[in-house]
Residue, then its C-alpha position, 0 to 999 in steps of 0.5 A: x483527514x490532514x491532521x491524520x496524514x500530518x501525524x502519519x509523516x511525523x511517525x515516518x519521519x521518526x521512524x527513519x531519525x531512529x534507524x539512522x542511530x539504530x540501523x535495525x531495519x538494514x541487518x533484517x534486510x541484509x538477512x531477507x536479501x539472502x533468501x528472495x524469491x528468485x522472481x525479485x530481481x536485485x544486483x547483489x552487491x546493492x541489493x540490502x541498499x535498494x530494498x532498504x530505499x524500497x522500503x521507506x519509499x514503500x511506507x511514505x507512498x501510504x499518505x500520499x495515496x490516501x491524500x491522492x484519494x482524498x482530494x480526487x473523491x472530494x472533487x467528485x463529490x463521493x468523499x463521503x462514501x470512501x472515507x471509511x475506507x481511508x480512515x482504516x487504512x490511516x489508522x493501521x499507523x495511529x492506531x496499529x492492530x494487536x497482529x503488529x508485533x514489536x520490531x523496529x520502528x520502521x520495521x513495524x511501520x512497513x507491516x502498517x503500510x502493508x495493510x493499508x496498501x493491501x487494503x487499497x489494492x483489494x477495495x480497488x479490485x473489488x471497486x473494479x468488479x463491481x464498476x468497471x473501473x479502478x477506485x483510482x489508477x493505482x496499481x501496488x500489486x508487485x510492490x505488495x508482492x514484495x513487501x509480503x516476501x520482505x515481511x516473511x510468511x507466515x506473518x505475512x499471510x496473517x496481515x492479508x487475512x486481517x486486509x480481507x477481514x476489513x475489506x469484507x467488514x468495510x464493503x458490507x457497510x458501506x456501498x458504491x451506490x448513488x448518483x455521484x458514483x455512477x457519474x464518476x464512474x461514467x467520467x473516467x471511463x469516459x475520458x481516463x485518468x489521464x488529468x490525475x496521474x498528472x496531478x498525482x504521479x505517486x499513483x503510478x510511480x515505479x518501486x525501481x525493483x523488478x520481478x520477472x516471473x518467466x520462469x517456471x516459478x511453480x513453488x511462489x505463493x501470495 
């Protein structure tokens, strides 16, 4: 898995070289901030500038959860069994899906880290359903609401079909059974995730936009 995530950060790092020559990512962004949902809460005058941070931050958040995960399953003994899952959401970057359309680099790469955290979020849910307790304490759901509205529908809505075509591919083949799952699943909710989110504080890091869904907001979709 470190040679993937090493290549993963390489086309990150590149990805970011390239939009300071070529600020394609900031224009799009300039346009999106124009027309949010009313639920993202941003200042106007630096809303371009924090949604421009969110979303590198939002894509170099992908390897460190998939190395988070990587290390905390191997420790229990059930690497074995979240691979696959972990090998399709590395590859959404090494090998991007024909559904990634031709944009900027960055641009491209947030639609890749949106189907990898997408795909994380709905293998934790369902690992939640059948356990108990979350695949790892991490919770990307208003990241990935905001990501959706940045991506734009009707694109947006396709990425998620492609996730729970995934999801339902990966959870067919591969299941959370064994000795090792039931152990780590009596562990942590046992005594928590207090010693990872010491050790992996990416797993809980806040995104620093804030949504507010207080109002009536009737005509939002996800």
């Amino acid at each position: 898995m470190k040679p993937k995530l090493t290549r993963i950060r390489q086309l990150i790092e590149t990805a970011k070289q390239h939009e300071l020559a070529s600020p394609q990512l900031n224009r799009l962004l300039q346009n999106r901030a124009q027309h949010l949902h009313e639920a993202i809460k941003l200042p106007p005058a630096e809303a371009e500038k924090l949604l421009a941070q969110f979303v590198v931050r939002y894509i170099a958040q992908v390897p460190e959860f998939i190395e988070a995960i990587s290390e905390i399953t191997q420790e229990a003994g059930i690497f074995d069994g979240i691979l696959p899952l972990l090998n399709i959401a590395s590859d959404y970057f090494l090998t991007p899906p024909d559904i990634i359309g031709h944009h900027s680099q960055l641009e491209a790469l947030l639609d890749e880290a949106y189907l990898a955290h997408r795909l994380l979020e709905e293998v934790n849910d369902r690992f939640i359903g059948y356990c108990g307790i979350p695949l790892a304490p991490m919770d990307m759901t208003r990241a990935n609401v905001i990501a959706h509205e940045l991506i734009g529908e009707p694109y947006a809505n396709e990425l998620d079909q492609a996730v729970l075509f995934s999801a339902e591919l990966l959870l067919n083949q591969h299941s959370f059974a064994g000795e090792s799952f039931k152990h780590y699943i009596a562990l942590h909710k046992s005594r928590g995730w207090s010693q990872e989110l010491t050790r992996w504080p990416c797993l809980t890091e806040d995104l620093a936009i804030v949504l507010d869904f207080s109002n009536d907001n009737k005509n939002w979709k996800h």
